[in-house]
Every structure is written in structure tokens, then in C-alpha cells.
DRENDO-1510 file (C-alpha; in Angstrom, 1 decimal, always signed):
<recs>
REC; n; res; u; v; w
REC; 1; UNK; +0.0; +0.0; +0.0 .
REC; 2; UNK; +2.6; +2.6; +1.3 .
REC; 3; UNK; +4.8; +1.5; -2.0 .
REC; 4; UNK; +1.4; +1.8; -4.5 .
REC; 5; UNK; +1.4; +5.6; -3.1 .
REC; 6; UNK; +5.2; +6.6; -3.3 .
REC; 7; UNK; +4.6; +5.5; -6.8 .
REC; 8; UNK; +1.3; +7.8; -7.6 .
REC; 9; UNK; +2.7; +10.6; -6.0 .
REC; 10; UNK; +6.6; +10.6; -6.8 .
REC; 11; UNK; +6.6; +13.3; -9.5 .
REC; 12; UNK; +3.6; +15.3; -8.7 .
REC; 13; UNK; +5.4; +17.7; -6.2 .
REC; 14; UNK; +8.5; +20.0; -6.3 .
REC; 15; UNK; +11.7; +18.7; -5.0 .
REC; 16; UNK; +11.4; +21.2; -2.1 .
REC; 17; UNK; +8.0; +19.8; -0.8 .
REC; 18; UNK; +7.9; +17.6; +2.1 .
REC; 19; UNK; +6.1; +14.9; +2.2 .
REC; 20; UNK; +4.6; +13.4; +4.9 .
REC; 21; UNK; +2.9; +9.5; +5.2 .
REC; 22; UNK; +0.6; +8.6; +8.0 .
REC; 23; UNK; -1.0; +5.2; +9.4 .
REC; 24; UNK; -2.7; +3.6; +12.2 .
REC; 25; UNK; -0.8; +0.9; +12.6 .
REC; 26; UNK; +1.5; -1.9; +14.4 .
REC; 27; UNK; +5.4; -1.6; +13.1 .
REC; 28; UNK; +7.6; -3.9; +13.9 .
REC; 29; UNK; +9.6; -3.3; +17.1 .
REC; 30; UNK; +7.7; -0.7; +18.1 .
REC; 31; UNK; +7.2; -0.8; +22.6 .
REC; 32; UNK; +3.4; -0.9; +23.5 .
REC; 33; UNK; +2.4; +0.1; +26.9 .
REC; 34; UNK; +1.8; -3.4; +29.2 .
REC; 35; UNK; -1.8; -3.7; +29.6 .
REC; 36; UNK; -2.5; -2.0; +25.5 .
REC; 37; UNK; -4.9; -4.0; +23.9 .
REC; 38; UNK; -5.1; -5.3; +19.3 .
REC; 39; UNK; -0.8; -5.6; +19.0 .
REC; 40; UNK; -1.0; -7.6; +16.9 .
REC; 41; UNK; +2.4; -9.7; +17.0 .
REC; 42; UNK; +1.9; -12.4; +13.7 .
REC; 43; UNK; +3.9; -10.9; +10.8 .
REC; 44; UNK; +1.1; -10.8; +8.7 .
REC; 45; UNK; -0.2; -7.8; +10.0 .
REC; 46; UNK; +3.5; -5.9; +10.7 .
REC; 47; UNK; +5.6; -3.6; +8.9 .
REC; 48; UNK; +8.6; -3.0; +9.0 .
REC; 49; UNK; +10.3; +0.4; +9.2 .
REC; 50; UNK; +12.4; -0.4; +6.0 .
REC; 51; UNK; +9.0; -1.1; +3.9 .
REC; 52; UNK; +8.2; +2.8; +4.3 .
REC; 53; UNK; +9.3; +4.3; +1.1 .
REC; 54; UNK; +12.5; +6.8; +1.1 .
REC; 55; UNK; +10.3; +9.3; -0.8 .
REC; 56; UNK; +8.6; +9.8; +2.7 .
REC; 57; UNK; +10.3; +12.3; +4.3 .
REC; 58; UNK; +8.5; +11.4; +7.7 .
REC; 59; UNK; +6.3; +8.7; +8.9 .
REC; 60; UNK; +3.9; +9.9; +11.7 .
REC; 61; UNK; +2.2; +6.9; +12.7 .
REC; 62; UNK; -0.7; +6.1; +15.5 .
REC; 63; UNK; -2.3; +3.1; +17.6 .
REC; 64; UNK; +1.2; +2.7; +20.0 .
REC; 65; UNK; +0.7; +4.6; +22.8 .
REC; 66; UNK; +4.4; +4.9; +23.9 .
REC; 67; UNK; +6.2; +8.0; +21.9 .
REC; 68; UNK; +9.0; +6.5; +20.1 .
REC; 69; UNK; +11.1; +5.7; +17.5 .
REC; 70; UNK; +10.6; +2.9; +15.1 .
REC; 71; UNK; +13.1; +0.6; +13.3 .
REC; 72; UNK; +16.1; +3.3; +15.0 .
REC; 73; UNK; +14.5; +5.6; +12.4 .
REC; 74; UNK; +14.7; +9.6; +13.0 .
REC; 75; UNK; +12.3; +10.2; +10.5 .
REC; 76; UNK; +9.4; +7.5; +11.3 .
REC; 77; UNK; +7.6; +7.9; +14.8 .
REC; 78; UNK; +5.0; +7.3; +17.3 .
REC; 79; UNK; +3.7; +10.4; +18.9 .
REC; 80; UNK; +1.8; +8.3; +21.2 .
REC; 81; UNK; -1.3; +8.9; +22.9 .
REC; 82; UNK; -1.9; +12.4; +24.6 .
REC; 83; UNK; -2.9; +11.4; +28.0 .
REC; 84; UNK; -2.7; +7.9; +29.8 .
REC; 85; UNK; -5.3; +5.4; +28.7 .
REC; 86; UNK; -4.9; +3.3; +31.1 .
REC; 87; UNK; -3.2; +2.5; +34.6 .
REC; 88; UNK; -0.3; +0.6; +33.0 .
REC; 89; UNK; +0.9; +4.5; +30.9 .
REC; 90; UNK; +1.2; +6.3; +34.0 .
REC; 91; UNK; +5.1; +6.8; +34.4 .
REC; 92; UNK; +5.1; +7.2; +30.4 .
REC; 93; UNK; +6.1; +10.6; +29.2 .
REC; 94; UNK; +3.4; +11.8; +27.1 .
REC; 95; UNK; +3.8; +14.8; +24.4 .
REC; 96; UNK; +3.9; +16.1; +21.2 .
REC; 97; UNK; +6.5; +15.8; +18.1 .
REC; 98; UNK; +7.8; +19.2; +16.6 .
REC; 99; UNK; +9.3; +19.1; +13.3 .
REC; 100; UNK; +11.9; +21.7; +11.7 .
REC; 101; UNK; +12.0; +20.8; +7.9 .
REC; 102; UNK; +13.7; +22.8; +5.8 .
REC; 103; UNK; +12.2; +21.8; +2.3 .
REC; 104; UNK; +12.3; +18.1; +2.3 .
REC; 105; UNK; +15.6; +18.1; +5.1 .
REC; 106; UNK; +13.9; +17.0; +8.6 .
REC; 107; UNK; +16.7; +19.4; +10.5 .
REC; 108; UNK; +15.3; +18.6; +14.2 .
REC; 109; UNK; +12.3; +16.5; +15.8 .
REC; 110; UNK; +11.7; +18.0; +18.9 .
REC; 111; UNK; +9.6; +16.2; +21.7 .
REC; 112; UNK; +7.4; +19.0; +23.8 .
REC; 113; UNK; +5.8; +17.3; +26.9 .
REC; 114; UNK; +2.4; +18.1; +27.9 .
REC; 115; UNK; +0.8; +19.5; +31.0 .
REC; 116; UNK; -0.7; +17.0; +33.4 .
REC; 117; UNK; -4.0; +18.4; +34.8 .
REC; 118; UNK; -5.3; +15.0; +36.2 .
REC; 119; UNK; -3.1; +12.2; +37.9 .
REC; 120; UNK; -3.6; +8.8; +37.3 .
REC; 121; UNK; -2.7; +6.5; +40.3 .
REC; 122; UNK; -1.7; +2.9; +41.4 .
REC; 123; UNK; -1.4; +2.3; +44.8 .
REC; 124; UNK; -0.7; -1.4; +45.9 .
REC; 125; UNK; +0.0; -3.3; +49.5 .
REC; 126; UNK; -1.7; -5.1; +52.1 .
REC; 127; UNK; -5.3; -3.5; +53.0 .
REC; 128; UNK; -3.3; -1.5; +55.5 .
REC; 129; UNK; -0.3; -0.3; +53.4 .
REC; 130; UNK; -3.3; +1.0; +51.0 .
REC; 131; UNK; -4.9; +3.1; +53.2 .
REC; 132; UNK; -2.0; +4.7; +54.7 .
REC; 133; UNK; -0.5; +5.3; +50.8 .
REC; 134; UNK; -4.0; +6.6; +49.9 .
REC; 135; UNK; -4.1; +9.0; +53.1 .
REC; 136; UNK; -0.6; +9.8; +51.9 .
REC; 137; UNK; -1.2; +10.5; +48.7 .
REC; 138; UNK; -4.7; +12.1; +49.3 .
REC; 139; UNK; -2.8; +15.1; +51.4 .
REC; 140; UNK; -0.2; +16.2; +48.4 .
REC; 141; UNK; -2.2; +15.8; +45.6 .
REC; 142; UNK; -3.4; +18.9; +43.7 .
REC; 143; UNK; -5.2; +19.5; +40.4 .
REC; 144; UNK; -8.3; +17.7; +39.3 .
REC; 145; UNK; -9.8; +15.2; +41.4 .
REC; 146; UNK; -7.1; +12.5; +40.7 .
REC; 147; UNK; -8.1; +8.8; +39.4 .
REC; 148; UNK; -6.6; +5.6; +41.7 .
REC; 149; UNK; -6.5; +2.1; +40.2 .
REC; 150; UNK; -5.9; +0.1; +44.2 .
REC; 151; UNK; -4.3; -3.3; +44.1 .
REC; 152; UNK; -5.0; -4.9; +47.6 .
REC; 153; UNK; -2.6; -8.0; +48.5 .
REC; 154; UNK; -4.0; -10.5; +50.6 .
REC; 155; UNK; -3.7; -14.4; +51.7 .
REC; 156; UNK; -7.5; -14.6; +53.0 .
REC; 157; UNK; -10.8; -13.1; +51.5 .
REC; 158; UNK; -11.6; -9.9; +52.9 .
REC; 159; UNK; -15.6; -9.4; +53.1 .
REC; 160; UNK; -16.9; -6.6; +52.1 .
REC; 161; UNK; -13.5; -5.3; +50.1 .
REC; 162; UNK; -14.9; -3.2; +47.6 .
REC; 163; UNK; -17.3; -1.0; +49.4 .
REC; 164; UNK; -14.8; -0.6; +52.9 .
REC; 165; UNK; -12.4; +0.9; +50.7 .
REC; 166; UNK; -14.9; +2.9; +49.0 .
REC; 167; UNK; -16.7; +4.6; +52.0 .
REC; 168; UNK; -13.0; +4.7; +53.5 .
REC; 169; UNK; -11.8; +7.6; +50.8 .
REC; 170; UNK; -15.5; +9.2; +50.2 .
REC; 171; UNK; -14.3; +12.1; +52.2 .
REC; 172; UNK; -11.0; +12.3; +50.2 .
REC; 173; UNK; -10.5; +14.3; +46.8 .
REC; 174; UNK; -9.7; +11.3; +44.8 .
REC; 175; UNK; -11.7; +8.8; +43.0 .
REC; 176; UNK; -11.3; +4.6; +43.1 .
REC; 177; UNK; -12.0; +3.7; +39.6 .
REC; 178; UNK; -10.4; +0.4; +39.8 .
REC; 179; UNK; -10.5; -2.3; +42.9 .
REC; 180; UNK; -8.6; -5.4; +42.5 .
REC; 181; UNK; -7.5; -8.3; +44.5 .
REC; 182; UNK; -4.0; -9.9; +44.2 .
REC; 183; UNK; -3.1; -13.2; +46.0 .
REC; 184; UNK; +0.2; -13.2; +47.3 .
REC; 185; UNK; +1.7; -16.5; +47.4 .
REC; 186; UNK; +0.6; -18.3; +44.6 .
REC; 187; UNK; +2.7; -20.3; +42.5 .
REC; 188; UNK; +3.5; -19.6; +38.9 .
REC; 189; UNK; +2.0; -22.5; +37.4 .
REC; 190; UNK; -1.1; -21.1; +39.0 .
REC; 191; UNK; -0.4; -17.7; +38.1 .
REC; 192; UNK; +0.5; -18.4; +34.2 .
REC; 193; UNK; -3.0; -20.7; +34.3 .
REC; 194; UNK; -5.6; -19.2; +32.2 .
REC; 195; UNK; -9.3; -20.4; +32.3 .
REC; 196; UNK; -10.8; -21.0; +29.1 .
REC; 197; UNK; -14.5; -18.8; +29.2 .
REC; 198; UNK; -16.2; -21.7; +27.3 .
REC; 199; UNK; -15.9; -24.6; +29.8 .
REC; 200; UNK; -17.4; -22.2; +32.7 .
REC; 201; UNK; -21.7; -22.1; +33.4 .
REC; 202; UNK; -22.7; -18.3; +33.3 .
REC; 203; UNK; -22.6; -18.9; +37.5 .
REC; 204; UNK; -19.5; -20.4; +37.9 .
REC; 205; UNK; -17.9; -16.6; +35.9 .
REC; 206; UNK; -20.4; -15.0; +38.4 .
REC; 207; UNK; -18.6; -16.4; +41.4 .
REC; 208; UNK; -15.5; -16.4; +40.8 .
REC; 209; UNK; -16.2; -11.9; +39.8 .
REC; 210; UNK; -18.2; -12.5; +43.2 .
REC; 211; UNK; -14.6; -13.8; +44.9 .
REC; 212; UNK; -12.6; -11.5; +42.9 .
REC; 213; UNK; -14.4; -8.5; +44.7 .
REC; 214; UNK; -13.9; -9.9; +47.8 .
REC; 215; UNK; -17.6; -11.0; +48.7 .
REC; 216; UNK; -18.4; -12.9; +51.6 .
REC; 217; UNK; -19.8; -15.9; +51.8 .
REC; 218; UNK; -22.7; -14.6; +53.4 .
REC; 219; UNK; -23.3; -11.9; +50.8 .
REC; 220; UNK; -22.4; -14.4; +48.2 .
REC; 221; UNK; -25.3; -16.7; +48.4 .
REC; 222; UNK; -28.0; -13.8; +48.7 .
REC; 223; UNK; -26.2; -12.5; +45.2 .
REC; 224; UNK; -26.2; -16.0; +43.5 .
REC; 225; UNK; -29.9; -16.3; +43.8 .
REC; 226; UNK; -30.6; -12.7; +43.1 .
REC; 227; UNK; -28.3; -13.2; +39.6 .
REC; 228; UNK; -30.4; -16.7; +38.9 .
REC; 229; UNK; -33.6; -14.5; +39.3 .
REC; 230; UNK; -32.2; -11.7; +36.6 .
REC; 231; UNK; -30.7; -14.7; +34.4 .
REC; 232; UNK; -34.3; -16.7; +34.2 .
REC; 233; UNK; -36.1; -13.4; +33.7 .
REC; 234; UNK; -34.2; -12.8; +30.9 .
REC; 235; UNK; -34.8; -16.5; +29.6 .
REC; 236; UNK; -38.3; -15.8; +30.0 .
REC; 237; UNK; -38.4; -12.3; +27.8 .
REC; 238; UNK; -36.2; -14.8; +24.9 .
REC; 239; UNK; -39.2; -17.3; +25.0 .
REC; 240; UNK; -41.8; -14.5; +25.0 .
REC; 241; UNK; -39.7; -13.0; +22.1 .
</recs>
């Protein structure tokens, strides 16, 4: 595709003008963010930085989030995204590319970092260590109301997990968007084992979201039946359908 269009376009412009491809795209080598979601890895759907044409005189390419480089490649970038989009960017620098061509010579590519208005956050500890890092963090912070992702370490289930923590900041200027539970000691088999969707029932997922959130057992069982009631209403309404 990019070769197609160096070849339409190779003598309809003056030597002096610049010219500049775009995409939306995975290139080869190119550093996602940890948690970004569609790299796509197989090499049917890569390029590679040498397959951009020499006629382009710069390559400003999107769907990386990370501003960088590609193939070692002065003249073929990521600007990334403009603000974190999601937990996993927040120590990312995040910015814009300036560009200094004189005619079709790229003299300078100059990286400007933006202003951060709102912080994103993610603190992580036992249940303790998170509240004291929250109150911590809570009494510095300044700006917009900042956004906290909380990763709670624990052996044991702790009832009630969710909604402690949430009337614990509801007084603070912060807001939990994210609550998650992270076992400590398990073991890596366990941790690398991934649960195929398709062998579960609908209740068994339920549960285990129920556990994730760290539900009693108490609570759990006046949730399972309230879930079977929503799940054979809806059966009902397909039937009536």
C-alpha cells in the first residue's frame, strides 16, 4: 500500500516539498504500553520500518501509545497517545513531536511534553499499606480530582472489600476507579494458568467476579440467587420474544 502511493505521487510535487505519510498501525519493534490492547504480534499484520518508502520524508504513525522511534528511524515515529489510557501508561512521558524541515531536510524533531492536569494512580499493598499510601497520597495531591486504580494484596478473602475501601476515601479528593484483588503466594504454574471462558456455566464466571471482589460468603449466596432470578427473567423475555 505505502509503495502503491510513493509510486502515484513521486513526481507530482516539487523537489522542495515535504512529504509526509501517515498510518494507524502496528510496526515492527515498536514498545506498547503493558496492559495496551489489538498488538497484533503475527507478521502478517506488521511492517517493517524499511518497507516505508525513502520518498517519505517522515512517517507519523498512531495506535502505540508509547512516543518512540521505530526501526532506530529519526524520520518515522510514534507520537503516542496524549494522555494515559490506562493504569499501566502512567510513568510514560506523554507529548507532542515538533518538526523543523527545511524543504524536504527533517533538520530537528523535537519532543514537547504536555501538561498534566489530572493524575492517574496505582497504589498497591496489604489492606493497611493502601490506606495509609491513599491518606498519603490524598494530602499532596493537587489539580483535578485524581483517578486511583488500588491493588489490595492479601492471603485470605476480605468481606466486604470493595465497598470498605470505597466509603474509606469518600471524604477524600480522589476517586477509586479500579479495585482489585491480588493473591500473594501463589505459585506460577497457578499464576501463568488461564481459564478457558467456554468450559465455565454463566454462575460459575459469576462467582468467581463475586470472589474477585472480595464478597463474603454470606453476601455471596443472597447474590447468587438474586443473579439466577435476573438470568431466568431474561430466559423468560427470549421465550416470550
Amino acid at each position: 500500500h505505502y509503495g502503491e502511493l510513493a509510486d502515484l505521487i513521486r513526481d507530482q510535487y516539487p523537489e522542495e516539498v515535504p512529504i509526509i505519510a501517515t498510518g494507524h498501525l502496528y510496526a515492527d519493534g515498536a514498545e506498547a504500553s503493558d496492559k495496551q490492547d489489538n498488538i497484533y504480534i503475527g507478521d502478517k499484520e506488521n511492517i517493517k520500518a524499511n518497507q516505508f518508502s525513502e520518498l517519505f520524508d517522515y512517517v507519523a504513525l498512531g495506535h502505540i501509545h508509547r512516543p518512540q522511534k521505530v526501526g532506530g528511524q529519526s524520520r518515522i515515529r510514534y507520537s503516542g497517545s496524549l494522555i494515559p489510557l490506562s493504569f499501566s501508561e502512567t510513568k510514560d512521558d506523554k507529548g507532542v513531536y515538533i518538526l523543523e524541515l527545511e524543504g524536504k531536510n527533517l533538520k530537528e524533531v523535537r519532543f514537547e511534553a504536555l501538561p498534566v492536569f489530572r493524575r492517574l494512580k496505582t497504589i498497591q499493598g496489604s489492606l493497611e499499606e493502601v490506606k495509609k499510601k491513599l491518606q498519603a497520597f490524598e494530602a499532596k495531591e493537587r489539580g483535578l480530582t485524581p483517578w486511583v486504580e488500588v491493588i489490595v494484596e492479601t492471603e485470605q478473602l476480605i468481606p466486604r472489600l470493595d465497598l470498605h475501601l470505597r466509603d474509606f476515601v469518600k471524604e477524600m479528593d480522589l476517586e477509586l476507579l479500579k479495585i482489585r484483588v491480588q493473591h500473594q503466594y501463589q505459585s506460577l504454574s497457578e499464576q501463568m494458568k488461564m481459564t478457558d471462558l467456554d468450559t465455565l456455566e454463566v454462575m460459575d464466571v459469576f462467582k468467581k467476579k463475586c470472589e474477585s471482589f472480595g464478597t463474603s460468603p454470606e453476601d455471596a449466596d443472597e447474590l447468587e440467587t438474586t443473579f439466577r432470578e435476573l438470568m431466568n427473567w431474561f430466559e423468560e423475555r427470549e421465550d416470550l420474544s
